[in-house]
Biotite code that builds the C-alpha atoms (Angstrom):
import biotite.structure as struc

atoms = struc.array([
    struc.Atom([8.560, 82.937, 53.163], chain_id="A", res_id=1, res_name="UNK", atom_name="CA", element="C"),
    struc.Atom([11.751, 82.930, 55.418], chain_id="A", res_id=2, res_name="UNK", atom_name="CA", element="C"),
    struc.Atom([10.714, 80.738, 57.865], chain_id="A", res_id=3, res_name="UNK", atom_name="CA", element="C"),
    struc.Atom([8.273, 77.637, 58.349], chain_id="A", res_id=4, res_name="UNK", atom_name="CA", element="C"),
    struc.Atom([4.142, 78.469, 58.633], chain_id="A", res_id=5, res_name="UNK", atom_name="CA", element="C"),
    struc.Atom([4.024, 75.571, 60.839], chain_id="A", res_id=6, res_name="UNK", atom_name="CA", element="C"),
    struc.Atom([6.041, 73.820, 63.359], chain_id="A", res_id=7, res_name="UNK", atom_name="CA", element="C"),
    struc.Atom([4.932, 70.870, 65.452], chain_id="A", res_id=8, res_name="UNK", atom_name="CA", element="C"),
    struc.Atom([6.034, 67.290, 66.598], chain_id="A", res_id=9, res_name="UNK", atom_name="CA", element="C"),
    struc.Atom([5.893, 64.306, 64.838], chain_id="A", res_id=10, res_name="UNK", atom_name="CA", element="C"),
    struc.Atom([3.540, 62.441, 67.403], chain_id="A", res_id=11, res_name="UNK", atom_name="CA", element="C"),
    struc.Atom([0.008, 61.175, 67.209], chain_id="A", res_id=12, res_name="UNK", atom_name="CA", element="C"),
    struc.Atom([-2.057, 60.712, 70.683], chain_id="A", res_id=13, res_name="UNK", atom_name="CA", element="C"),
    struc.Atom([-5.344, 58.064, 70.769], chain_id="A", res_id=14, res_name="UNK", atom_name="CA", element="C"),
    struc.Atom([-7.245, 58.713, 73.612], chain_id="A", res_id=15, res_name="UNK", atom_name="CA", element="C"),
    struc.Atom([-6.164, 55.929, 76.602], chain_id="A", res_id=16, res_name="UNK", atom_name="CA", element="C"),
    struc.Atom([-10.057, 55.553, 78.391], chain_id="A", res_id=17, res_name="UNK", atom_name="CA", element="C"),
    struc.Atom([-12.226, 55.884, 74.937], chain_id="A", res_id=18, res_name="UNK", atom_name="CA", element="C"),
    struc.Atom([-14.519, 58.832, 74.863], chain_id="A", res_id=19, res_name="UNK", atom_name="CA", element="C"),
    struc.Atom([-15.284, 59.063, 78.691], chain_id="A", res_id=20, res_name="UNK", atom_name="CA", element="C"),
    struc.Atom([-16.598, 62.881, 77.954], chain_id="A", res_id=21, res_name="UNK", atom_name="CA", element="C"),
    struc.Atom([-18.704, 62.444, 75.035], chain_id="A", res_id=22, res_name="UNK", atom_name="CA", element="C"),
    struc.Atom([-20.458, 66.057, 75.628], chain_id="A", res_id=23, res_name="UNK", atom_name="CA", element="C"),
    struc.Atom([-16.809, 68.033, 75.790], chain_id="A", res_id=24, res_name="UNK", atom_name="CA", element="C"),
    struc.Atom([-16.004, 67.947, 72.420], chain_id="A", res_id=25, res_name="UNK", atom_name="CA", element="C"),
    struc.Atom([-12.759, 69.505, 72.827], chain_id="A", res_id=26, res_name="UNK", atom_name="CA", element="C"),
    struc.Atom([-12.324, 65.728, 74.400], chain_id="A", res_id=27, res_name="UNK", atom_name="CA", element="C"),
    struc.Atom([-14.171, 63.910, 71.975], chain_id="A", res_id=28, res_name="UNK", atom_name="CA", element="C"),
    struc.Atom([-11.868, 63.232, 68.854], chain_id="A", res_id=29, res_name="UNK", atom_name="CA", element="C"),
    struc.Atom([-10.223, 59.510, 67.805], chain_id="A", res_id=30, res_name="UNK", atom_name="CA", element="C"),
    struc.Atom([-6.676, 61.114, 67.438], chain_id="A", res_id=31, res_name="UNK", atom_name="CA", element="C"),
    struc.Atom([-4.958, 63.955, 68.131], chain_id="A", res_id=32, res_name="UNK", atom_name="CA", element="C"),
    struc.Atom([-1.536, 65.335, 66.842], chain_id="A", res_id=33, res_name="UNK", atom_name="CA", element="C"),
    struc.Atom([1.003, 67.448, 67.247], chain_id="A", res_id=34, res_name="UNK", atom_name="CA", element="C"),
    struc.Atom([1.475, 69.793, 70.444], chain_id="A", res_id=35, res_name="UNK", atom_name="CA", element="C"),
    struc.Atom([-1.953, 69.104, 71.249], chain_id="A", res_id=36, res_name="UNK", atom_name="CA", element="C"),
    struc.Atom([-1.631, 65.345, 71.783], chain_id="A", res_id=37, res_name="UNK", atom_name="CA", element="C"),
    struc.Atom([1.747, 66.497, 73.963], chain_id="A", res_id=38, res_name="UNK", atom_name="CA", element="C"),
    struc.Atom([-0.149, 68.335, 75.869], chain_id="A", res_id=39, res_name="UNK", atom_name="CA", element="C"),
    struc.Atom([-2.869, 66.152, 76.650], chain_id="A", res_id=40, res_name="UNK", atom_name="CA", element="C"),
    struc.Atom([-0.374, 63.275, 77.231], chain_id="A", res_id=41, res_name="UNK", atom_name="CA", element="C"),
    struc.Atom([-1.857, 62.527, 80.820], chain_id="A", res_id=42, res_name="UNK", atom_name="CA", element="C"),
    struc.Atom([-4.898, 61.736, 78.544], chain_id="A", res_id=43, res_name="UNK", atom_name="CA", element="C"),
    struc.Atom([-3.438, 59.988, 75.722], chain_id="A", res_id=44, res_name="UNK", atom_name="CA", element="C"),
    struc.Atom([-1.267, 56.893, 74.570], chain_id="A", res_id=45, res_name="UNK", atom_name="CA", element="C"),
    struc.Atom([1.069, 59.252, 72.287], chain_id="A", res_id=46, res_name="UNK", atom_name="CA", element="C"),
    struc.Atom([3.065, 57.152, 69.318], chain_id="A", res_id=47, res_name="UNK", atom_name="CA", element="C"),
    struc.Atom([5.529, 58.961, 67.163], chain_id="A", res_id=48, res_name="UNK", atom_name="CA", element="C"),
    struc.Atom([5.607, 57.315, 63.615], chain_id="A", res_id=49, res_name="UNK", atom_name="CA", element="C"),
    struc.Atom([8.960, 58.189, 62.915], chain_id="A", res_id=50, res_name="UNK", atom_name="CA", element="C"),
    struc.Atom([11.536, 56.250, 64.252], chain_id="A", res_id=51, res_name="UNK", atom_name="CA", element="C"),
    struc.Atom([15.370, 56.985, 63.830], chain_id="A", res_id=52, res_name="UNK", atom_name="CA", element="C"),
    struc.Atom([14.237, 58.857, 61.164], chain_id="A", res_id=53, res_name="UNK", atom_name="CA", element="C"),
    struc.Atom([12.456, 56.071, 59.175], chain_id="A", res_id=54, res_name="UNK", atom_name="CA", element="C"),
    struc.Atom([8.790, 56.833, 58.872], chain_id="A", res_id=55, res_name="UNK", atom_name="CA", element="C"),
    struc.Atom([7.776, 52.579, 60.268], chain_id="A", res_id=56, res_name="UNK", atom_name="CA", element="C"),
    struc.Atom([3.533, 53.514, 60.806], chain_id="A", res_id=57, res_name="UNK", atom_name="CA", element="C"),
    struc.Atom([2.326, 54.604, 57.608], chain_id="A", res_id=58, res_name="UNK", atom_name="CA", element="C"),
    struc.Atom([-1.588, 55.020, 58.982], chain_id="A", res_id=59, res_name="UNK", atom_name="CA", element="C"),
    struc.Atom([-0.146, 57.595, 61.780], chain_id="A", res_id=60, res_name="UNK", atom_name="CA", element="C"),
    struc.Atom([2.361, 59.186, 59.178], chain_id="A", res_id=61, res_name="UNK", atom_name="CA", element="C"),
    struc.Atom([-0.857, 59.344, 56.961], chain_id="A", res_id=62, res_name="UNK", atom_name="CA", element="C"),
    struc.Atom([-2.943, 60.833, 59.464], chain_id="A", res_id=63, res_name="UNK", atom_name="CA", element="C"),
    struc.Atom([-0.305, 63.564, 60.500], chain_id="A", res_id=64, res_name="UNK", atom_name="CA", element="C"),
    struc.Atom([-0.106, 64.325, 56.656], chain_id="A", res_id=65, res_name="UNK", atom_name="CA", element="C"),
    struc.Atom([-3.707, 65.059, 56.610], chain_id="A", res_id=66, res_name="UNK", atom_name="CA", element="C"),
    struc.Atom([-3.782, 66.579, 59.578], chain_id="A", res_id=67, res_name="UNK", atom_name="CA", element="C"),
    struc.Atom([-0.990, 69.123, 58.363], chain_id="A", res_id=68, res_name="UNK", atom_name="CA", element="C"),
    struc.Atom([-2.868, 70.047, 54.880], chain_id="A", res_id=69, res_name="UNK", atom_name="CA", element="C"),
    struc.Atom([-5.987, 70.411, 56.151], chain_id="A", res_id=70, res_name="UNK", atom_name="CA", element="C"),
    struc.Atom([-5.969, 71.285, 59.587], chain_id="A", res_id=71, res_name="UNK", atom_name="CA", element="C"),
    struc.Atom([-2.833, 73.142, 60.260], chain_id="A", res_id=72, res_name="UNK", atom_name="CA", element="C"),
    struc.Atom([-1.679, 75.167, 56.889], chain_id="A", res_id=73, res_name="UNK", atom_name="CA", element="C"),
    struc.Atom([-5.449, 75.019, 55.536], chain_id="A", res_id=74, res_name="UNK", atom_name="CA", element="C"),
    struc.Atom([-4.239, 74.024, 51.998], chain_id="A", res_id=75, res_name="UNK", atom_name="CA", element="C"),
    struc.Atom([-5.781, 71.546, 49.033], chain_id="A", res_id=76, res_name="UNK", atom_name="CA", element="C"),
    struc.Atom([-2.821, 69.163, 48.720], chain_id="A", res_id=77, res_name="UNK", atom_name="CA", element="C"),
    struc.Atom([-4.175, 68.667, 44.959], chain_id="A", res_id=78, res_name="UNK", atom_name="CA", element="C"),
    struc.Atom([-2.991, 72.385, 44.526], chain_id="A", res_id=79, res_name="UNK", atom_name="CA", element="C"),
    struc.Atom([0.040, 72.524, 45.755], chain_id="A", res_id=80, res_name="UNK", atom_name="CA", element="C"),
    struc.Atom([3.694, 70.316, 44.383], chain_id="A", res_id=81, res_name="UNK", atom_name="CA", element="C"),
    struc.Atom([5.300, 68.250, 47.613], chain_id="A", res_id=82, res_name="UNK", atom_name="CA", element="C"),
    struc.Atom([8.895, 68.712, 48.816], chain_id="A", res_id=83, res_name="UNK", atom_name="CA", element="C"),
    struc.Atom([9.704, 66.156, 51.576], chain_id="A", res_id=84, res_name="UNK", atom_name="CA", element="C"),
    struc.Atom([12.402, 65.504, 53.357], chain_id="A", res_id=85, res_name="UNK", atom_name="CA", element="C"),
    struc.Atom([14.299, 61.825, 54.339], chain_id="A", res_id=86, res_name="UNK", atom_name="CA", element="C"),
    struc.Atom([16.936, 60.611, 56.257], chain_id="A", res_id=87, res_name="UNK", atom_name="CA", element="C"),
    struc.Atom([20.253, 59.262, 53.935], chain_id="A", res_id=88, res_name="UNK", atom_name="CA", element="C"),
    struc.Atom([19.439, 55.741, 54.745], chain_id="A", res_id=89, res_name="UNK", atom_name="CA", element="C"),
    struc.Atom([16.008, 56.018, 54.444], chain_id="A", res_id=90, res_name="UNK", atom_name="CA", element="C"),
    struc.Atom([14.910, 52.732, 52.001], chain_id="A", res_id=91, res_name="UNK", atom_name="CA", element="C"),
    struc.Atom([13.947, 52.703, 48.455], chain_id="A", res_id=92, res_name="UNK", atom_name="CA", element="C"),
    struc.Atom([10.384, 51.156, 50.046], chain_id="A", res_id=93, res_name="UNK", atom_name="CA", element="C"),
    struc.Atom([9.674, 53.869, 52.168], chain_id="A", res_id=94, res_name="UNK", atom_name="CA", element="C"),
    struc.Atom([10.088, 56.650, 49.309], chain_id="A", res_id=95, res_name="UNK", atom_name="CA", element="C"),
    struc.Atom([7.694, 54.070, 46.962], chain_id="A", res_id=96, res_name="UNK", atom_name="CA", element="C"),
    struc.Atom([4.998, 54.128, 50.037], chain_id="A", res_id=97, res_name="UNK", atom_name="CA", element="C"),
    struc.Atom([5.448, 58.031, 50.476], chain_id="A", res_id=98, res_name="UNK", atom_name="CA", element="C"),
    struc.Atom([4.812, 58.556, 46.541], chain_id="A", res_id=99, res_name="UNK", atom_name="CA", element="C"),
    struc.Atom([2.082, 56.054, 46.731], chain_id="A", res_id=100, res_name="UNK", atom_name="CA", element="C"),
    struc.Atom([0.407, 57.757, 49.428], chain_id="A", res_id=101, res_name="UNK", atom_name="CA", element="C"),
    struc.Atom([0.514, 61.285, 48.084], chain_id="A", res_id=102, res_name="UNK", atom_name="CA", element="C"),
    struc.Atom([-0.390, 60.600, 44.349], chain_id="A", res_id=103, res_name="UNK", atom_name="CA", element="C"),
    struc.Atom([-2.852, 57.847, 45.206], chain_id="A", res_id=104, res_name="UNK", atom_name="CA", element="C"),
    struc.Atom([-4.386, 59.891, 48.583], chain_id="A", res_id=105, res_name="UNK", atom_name="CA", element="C"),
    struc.Atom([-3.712, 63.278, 48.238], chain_id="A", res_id=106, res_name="UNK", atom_name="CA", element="C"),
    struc.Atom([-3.976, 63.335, 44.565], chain_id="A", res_id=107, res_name="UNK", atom_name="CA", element="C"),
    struc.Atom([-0.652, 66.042, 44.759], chain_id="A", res_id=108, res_name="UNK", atom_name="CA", element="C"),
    struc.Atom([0.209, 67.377, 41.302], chain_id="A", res_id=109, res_name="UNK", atom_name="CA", element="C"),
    struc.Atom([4.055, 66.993, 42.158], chain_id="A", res_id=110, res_name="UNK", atom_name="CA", element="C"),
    struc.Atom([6.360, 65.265, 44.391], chain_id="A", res_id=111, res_name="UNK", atom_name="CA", element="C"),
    struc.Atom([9.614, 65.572, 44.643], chain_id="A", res_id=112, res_name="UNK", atom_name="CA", element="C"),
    struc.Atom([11.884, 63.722, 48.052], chain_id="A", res_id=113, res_name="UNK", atom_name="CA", element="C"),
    struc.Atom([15.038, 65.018, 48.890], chain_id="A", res_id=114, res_name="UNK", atom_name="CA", element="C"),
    struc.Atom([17.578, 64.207, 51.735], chain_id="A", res_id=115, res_name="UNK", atom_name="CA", element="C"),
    struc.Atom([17.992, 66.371, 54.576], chain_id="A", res_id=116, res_name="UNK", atom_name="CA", element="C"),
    struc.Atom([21.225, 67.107, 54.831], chain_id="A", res_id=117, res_name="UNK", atom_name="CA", element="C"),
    struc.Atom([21.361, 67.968, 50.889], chain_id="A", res_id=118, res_name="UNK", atom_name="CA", element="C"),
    struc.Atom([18.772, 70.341, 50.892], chain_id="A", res_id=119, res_name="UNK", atom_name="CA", element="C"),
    struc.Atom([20.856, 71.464, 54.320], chain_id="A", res_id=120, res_name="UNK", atom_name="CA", element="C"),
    struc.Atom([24.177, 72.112, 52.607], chain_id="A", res_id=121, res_name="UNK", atom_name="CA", element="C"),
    struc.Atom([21.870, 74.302, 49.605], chain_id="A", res_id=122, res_name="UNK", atom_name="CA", element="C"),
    struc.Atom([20.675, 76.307, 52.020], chain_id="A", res_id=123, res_name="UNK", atom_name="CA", element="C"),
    struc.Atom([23.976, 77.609, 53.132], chain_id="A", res_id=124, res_name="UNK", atom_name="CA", element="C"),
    struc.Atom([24.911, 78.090, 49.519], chain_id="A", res_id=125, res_name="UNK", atom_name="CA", element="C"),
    struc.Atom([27.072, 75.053, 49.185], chain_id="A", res_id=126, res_name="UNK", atom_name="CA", element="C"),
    struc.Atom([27.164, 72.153, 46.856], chain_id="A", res_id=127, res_name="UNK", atom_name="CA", element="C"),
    struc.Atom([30.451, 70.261, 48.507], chain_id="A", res_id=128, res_name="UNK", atom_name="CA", element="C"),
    struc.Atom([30.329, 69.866, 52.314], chain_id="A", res_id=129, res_name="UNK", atom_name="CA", element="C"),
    struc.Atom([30.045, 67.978, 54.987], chain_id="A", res_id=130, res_name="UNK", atom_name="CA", element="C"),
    struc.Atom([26.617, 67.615, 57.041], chain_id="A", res_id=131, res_name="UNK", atom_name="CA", element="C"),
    struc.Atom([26.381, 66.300, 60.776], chain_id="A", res_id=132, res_name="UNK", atom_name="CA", element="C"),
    struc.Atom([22.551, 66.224, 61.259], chain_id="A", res_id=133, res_name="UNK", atom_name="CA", element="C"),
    struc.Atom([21.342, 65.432, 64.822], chain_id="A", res_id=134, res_name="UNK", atom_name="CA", element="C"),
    struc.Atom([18.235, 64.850, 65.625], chain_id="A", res_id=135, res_name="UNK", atom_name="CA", element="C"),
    struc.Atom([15.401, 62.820, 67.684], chain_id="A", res_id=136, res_name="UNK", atom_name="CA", element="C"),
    struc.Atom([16.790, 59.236, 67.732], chain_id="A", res_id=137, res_name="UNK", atom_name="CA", element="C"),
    struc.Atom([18.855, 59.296, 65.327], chain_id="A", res_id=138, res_name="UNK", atom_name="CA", element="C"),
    struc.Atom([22.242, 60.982, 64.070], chain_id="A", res_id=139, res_name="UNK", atom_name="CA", element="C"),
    struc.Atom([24.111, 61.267, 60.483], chain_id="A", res_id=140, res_name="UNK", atom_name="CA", element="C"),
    struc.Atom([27.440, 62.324, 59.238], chain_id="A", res_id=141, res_name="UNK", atom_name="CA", element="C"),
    struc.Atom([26.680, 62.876, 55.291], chain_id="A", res_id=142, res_name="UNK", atom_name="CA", element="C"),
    struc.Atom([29.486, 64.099, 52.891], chain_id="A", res_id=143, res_name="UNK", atom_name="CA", element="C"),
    struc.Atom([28.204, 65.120, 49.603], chain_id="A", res_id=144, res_name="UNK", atom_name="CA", element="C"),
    struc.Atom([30.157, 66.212, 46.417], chain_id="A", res_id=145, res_name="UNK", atom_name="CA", element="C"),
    struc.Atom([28.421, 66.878, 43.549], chain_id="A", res_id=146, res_name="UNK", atom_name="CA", element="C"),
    struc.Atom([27.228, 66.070, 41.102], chain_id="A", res_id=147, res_name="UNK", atom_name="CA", element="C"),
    struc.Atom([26.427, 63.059, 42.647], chain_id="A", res_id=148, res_name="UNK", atom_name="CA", element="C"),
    struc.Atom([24.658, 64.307, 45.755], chain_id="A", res_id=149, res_name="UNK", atom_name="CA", element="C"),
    struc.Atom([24.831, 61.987, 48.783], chain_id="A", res_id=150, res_name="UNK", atom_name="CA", element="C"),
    struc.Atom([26.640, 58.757, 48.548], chain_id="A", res_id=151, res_name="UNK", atom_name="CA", element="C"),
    struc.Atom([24.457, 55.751, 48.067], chain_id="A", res_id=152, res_name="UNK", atom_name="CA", element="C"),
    struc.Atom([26.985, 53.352, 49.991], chain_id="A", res_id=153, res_name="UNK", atom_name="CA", element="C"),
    struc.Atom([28.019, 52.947, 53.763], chain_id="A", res_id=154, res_name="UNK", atom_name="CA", element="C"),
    struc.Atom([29.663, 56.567, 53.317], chain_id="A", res_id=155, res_name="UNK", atom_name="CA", element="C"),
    struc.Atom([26.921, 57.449, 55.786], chain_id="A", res_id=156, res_name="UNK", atom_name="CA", element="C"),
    struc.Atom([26.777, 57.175, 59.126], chain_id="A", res_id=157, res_name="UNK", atom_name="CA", element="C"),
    struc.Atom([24.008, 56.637, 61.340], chain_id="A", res_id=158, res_name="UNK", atom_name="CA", element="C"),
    struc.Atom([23.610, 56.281, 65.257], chain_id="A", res_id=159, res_name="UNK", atom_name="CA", element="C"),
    struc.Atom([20.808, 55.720, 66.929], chain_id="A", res_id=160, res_name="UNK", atom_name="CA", element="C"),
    struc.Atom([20.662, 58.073, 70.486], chain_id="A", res_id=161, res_name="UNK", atom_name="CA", element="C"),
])
């Protein structure tokens, strides 16, 4: 495919009054995510799990996971090997919890979790470059020469927007 299936924000919406419609069930769900939760934001306490790109609410990221297999592309993660993406700085922890949570949960056959701007640079059909990411909360400035990939030291910078 040349382009994503599926494209929607990172954000998970709980209802703010409980189930005050019980008999619209279009109203009548514990979470929503994604452009739905946006646009029922009058409705909803919305919470994004990700923050400057460090996944920090692993039941919501969980949730959106599930919500994107099943719900949204319609596929049996237990079919299917895993490419995610992380920020540079992202910590060892948080890739441990992300394995944990799709072997142990989503019982994936593969996983593999690469960095952003990496997998950035191979798309343009470059190993050696320089990557300026921006994005929601959170900016980085990654050089990369291989074979080495992205540095592992404070070659990296972040700032927070």
């Amino acid at each position: 495919e040349d382009q994503p299936r599926s494209v929607f924000p990172t954000v998970i919406g709980k209802p703010k009054y409980g189930n005050i419609m019980p008999d619209v069930k279009e109203y009548s769900r514990e979470w929503y995510i994604g452009e739905e939760a946006v646009e029922l934001k009058g409705l909803m306490n919305l919470h994004f799990p990700i923050e400057h790109g460090v996944v920090d609410d692993w039941p919501s990221m969980e949730r959106i996971w599930h919500y994107t297999f099943f719900t949204d592309l319609r596929v049996d993660p237990s079919e299917h090997p895993i490419l995610l993406t992380e920020a540079p700085l992202n910590p060892r922890l948080n890739r441990e919890k992300i394995a944990e949570i799709m072997f142990e949960t989503f019982n994936v056959p593969a996983l593999y979790v690469a960095t952003q701007a990496v997998l950035s640079l191979y798309a343009s059909g470059r190993t050696t470059g320089c990557v300026l990411d921006i994005g929601d909360g959170v900016s980085h400035i990654v050089p990369i020469s291989p074979p080495l990939g992205p540095p592992s030291g404070p070659n990296s910078i972040m700032k927070s927007t």
